[in-house]
KOLROTI-99840 format. One record per atom (N, C-alpha, C): residue number from 1; residue in one letter; atom name; x, y, z. Coordinates in steps of 0.1 Angstrom, whole numbers, m for minus. Each point is the difference from the previous one (the first is absolute). Layout:
<recs>
REC pos code site    px    py    pz
REC NUM    A   CA     X     Y     Z
...
</recs>
This chain:
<recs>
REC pos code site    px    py    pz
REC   1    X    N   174   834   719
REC   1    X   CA    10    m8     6
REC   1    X    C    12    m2    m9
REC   2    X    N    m2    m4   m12
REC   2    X   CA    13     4   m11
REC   2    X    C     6     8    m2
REC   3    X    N    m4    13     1
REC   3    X   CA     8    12     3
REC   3    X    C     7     1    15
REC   4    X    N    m1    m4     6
REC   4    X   CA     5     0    13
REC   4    X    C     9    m6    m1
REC   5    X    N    m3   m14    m4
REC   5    X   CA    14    m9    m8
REC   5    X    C    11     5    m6
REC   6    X    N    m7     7   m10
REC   6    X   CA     6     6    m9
REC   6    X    C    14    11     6
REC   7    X    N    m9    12     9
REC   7    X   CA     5     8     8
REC   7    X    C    16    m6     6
REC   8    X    N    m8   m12    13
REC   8    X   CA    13    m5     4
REC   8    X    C    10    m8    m5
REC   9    X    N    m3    m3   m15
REC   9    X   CA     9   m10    m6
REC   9    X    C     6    12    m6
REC  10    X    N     1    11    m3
REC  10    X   CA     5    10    m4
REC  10    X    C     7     8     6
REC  11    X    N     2     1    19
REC  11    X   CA     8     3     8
REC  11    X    C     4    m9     9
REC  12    X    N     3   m14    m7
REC  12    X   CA     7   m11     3
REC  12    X    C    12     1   m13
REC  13    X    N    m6    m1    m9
REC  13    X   CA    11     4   m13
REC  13    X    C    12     8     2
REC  14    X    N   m10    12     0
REC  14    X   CA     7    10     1
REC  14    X    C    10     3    11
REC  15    X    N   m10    m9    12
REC  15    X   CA    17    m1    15
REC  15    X    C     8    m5    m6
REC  16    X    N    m4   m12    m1
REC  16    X   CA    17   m11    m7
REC  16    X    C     8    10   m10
REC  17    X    N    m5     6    m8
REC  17    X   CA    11     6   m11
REC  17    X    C     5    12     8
REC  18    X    N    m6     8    12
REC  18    X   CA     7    10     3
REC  18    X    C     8    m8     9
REC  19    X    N     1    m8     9
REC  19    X   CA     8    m6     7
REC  19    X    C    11    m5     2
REC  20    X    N    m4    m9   m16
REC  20    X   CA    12    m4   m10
REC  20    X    C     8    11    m7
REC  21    X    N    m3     9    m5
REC  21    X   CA     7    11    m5
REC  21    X    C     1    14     7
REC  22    X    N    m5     2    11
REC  22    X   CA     2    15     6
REC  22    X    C    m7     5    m6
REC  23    X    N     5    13     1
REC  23    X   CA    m3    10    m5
REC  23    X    C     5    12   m11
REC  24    X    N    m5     2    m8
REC  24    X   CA     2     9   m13
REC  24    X    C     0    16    11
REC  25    X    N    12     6     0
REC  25    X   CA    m1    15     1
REC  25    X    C     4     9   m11
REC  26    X    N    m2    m7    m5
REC  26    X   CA     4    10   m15
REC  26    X    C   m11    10    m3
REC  27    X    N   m12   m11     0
REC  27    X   CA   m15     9    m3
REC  27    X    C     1    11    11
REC  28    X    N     2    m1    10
REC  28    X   CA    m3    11    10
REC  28    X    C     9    13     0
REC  29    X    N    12    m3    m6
REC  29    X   CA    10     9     2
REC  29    X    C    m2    11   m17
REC  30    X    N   m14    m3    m7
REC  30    X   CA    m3    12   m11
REC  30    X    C   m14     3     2
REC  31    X    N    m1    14    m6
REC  31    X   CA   m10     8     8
REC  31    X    C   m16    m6    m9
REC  32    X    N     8    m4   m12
REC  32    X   CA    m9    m8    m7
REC  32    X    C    m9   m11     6
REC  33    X    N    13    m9    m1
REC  33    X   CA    m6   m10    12
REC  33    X    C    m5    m1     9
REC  34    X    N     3     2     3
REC  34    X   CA    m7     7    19
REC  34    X    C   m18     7    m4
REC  35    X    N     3     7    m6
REC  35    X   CA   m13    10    m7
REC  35    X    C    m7   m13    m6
REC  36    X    N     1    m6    m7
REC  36    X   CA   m11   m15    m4
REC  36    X    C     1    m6    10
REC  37    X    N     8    m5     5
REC  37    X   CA    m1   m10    14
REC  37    X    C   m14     7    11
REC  38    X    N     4    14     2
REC  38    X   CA   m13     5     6
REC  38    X    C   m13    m3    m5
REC  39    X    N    m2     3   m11
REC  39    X   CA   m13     1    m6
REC  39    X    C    m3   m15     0
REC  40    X    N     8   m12    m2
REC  40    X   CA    m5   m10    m2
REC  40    X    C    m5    m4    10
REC  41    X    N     4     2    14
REC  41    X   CA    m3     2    11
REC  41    X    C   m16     6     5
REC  42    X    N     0    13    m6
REC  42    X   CA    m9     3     3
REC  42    X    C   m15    m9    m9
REC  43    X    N     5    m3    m8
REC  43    X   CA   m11   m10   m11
REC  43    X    C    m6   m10    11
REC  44    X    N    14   m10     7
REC  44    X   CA    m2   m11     6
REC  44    X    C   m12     9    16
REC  45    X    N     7    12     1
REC  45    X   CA    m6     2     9
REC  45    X    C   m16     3     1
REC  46    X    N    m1     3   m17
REC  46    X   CA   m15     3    m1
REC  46    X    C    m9   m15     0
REC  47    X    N     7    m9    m3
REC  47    X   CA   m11   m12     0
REC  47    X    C     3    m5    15
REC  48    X    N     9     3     8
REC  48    X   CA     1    m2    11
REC  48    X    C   m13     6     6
REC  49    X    N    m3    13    m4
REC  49    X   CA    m8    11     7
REC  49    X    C   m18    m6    m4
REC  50    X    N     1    m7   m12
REC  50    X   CA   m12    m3    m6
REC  50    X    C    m4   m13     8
REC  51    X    N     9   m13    10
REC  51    X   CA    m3   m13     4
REC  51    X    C    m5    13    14
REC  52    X    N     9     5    10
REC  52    X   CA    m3     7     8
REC  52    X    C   m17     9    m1
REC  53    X    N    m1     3    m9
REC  53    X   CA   m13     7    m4
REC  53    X    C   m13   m13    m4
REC  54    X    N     4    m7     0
REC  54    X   CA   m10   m11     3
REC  54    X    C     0   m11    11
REC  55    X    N     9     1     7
REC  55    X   CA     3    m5    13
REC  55    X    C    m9     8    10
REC  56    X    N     2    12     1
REC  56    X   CA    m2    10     8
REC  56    X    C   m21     1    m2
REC  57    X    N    m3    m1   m15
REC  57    X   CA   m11     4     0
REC  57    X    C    m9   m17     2
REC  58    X    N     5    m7    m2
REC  58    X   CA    m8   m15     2
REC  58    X    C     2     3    14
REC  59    X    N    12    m1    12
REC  59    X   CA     2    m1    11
REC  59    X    C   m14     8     8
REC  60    X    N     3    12    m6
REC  60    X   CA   m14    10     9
REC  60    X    C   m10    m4    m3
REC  61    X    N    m4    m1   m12
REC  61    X   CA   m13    m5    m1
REC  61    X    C    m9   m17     2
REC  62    X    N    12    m5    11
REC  62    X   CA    m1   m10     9
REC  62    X    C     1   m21    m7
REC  63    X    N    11     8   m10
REC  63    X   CA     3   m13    m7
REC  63    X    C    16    m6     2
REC  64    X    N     6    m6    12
REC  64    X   CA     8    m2     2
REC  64    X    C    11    m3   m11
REC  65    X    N    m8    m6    m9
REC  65    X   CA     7    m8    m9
REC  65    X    C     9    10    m7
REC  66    X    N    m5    13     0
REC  66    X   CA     6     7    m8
REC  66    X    C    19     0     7
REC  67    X    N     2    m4     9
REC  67    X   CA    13     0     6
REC  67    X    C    11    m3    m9
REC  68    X    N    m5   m10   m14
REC  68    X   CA     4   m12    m5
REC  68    X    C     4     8   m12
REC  69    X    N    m1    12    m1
REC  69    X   CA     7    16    m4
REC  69    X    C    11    m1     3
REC  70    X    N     5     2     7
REC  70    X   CA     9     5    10
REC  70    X    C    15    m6    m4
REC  71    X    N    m5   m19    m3
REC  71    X   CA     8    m6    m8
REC  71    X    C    12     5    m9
REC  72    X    N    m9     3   m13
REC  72    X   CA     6     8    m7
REC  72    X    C    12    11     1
REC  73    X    N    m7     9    11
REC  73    X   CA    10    14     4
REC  73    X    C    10    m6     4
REC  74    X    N     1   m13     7
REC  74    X   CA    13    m4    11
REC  74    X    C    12    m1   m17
REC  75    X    N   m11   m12    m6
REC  75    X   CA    10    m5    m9
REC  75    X    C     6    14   m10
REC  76    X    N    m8     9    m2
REC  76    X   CA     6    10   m10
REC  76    X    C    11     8     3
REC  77    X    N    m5     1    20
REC  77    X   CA    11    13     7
REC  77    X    C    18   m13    m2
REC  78    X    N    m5   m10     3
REC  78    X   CA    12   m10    m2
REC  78    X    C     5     3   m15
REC  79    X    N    m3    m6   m11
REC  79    X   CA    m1     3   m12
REC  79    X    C    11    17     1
REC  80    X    N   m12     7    m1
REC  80    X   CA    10    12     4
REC  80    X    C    13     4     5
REC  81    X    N     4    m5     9
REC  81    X   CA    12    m5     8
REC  81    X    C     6    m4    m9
REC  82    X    N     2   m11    m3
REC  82    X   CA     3    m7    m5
REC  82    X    C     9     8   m16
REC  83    X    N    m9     0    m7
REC  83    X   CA     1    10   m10
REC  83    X    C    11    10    m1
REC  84    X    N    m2     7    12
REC  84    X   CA     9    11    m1
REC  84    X    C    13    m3     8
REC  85    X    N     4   m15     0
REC  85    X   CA    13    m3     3
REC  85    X    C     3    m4   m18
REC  86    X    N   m11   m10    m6
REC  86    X   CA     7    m6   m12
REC  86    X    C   m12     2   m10
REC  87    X    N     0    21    m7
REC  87    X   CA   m10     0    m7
REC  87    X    C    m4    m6   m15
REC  88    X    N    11    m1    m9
REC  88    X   CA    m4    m8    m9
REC  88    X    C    m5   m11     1
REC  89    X    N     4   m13     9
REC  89    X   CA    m3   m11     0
REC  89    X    C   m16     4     5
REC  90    X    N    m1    11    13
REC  90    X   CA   m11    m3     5
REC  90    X    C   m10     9    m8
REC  91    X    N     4     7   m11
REC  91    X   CA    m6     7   m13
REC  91    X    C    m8   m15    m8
REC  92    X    N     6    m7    m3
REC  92    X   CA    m6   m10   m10
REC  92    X    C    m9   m11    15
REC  93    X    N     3    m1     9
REC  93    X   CA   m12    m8    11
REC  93    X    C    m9     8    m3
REC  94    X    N     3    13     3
REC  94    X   CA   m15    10     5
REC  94    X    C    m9     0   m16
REC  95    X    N    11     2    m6
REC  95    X   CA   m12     0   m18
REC  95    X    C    m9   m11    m2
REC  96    X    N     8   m18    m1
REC  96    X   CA    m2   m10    m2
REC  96    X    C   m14     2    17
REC  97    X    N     4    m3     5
REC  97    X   CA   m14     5    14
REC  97    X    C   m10     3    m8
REC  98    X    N     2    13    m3
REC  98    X   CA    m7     7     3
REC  98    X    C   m11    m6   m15
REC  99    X    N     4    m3   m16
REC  99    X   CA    m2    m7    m7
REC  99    X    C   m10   m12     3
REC 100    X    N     9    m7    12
REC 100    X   CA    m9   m11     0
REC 100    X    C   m12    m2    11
REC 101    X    N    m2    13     6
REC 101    X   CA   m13     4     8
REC 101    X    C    m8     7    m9
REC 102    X    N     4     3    m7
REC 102    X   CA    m8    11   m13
REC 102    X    C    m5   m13    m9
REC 103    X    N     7   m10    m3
REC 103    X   CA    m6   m12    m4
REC 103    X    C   m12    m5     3
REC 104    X    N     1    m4    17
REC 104    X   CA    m4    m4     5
REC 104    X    C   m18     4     1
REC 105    X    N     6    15     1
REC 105    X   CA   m13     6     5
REC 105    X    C   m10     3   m15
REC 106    X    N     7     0   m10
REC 106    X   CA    m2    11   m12
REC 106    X    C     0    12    m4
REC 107    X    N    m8     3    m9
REC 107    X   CA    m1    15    m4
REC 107    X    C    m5     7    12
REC 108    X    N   m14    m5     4
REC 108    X   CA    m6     8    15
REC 108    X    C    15     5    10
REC 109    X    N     3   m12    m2
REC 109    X   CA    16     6    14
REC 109    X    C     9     8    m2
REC 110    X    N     0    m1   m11
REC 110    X   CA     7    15    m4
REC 110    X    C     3     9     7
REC 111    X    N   m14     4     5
REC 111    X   CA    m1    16     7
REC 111    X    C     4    m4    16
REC 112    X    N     5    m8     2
REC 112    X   CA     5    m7     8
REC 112    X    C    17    m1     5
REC 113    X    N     3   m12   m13
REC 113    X   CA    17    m4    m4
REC 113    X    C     7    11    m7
REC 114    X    N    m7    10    m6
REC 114    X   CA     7     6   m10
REC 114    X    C    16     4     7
REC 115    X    N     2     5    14
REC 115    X   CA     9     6     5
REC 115    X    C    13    m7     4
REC 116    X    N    m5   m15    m1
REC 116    X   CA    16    m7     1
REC 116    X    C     7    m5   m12
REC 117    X    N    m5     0    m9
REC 117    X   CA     8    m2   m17
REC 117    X    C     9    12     0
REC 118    X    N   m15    14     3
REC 118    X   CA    10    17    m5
REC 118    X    C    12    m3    15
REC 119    X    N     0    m4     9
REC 119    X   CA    11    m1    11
REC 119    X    C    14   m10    m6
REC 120    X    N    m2    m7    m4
REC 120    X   CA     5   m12    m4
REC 120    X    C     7     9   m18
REC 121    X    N    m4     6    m6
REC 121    X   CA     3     8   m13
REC 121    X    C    14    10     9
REC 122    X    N    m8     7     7
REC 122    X   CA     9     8     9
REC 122    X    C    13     1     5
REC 123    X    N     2   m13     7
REC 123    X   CA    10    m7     6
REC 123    X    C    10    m5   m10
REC 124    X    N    m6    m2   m11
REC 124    X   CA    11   m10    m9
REC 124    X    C     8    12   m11
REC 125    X    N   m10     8    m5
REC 125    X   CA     4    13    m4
REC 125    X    C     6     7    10
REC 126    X    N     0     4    10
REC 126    X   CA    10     8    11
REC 126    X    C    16    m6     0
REC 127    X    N    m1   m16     0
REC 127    X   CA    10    m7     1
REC 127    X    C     7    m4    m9
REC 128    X    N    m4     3   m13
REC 128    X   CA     7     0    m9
REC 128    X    C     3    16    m5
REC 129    X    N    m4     8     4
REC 129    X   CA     4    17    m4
REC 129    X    C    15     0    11
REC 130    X    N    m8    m4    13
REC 130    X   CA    16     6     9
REC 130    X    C     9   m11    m3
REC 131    X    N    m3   m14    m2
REC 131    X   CA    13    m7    m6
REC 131    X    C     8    10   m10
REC 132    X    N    m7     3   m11
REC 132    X   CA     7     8   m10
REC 132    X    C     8    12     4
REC 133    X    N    m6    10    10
REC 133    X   CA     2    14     3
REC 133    X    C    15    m5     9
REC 134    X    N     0   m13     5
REC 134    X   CA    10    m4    14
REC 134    X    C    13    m3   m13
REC 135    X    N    m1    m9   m11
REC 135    X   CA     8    m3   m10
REC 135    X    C     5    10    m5
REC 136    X    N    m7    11    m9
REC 136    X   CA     4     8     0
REC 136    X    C    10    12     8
REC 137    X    N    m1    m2    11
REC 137    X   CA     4     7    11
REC 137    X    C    16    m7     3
REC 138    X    N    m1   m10     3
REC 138    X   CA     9   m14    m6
REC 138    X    C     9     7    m6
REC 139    X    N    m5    m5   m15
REC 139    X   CA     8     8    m8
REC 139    X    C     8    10    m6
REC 140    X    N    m8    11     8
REC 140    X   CA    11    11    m2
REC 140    X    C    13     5    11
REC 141    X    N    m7   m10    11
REC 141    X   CA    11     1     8
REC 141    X    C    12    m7    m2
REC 142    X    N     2    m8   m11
REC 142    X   CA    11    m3    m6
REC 142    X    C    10     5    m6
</recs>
């Protein structure tokens, strides 16, 4: 249930600051950026794919509860979204997240959380390469 908390207090955040500030297109417009933005993506998508993979197998094997999966994916695919309007900012949510479910859970969770820290590493590194490559670019068109 803390992680759920956790989840939606992390794409409650992350609405207000994109809301408040728009959108970053800078990251998008280098091939850099864009190229980490993917991959961090696909990270979030794998722990996405891991709540789904135990939704799916509790569900059939006649434990409703396992629905309570499902949670997670809404909040990550949001998260996600989110992100790739404002990815540094949502670079340090998704690390700090992903951190404090790795906390939560421990070492065992690991094999678990590992994919939202490396998602969250991704995003902030992407976002500060194409900041740079955009400055640069900036620059010599002067």
């Amino acid at each position: 249930m803390i992680t759920l908390i956790a989840y939606f207090l992390a794409v409650i955040v992350l609405g207000l600051i994109v809301w408040q500030r728009g959108r970053d297109v800078r990251v998008g417009e280098t091939r850099v950026g864009r190229t980490l933005l993917i991959a961090g993506l696909i990270f979030m998508g794998l722990q996405a794919a891991l709540h789904l993979f135990f939704a799916i197998g509790e569900m059939a094997g006649g434990d409703m509860s396992g629905a309570g999966h499902l949670v997670p994916v809404i909040a990550i695919v949001l998260l996600g979204l989110l992100v790739w309007r404002l990815p540094l900012e949502g670079g340090v949510v998704v690390f700090l997240l992903g951190i404090l479910v790795l906390a939560y859970f421990g070492l065992p969770g690991l094999v678990i959380t590992w994919t939202l820290p490396v998602a969250g590493v991704l995003f902030i590194i992407g976002t500060v390469l194409a900041r740079r490559a955009t400055m640069r670019g900036a620059g010599h068109s002067n």
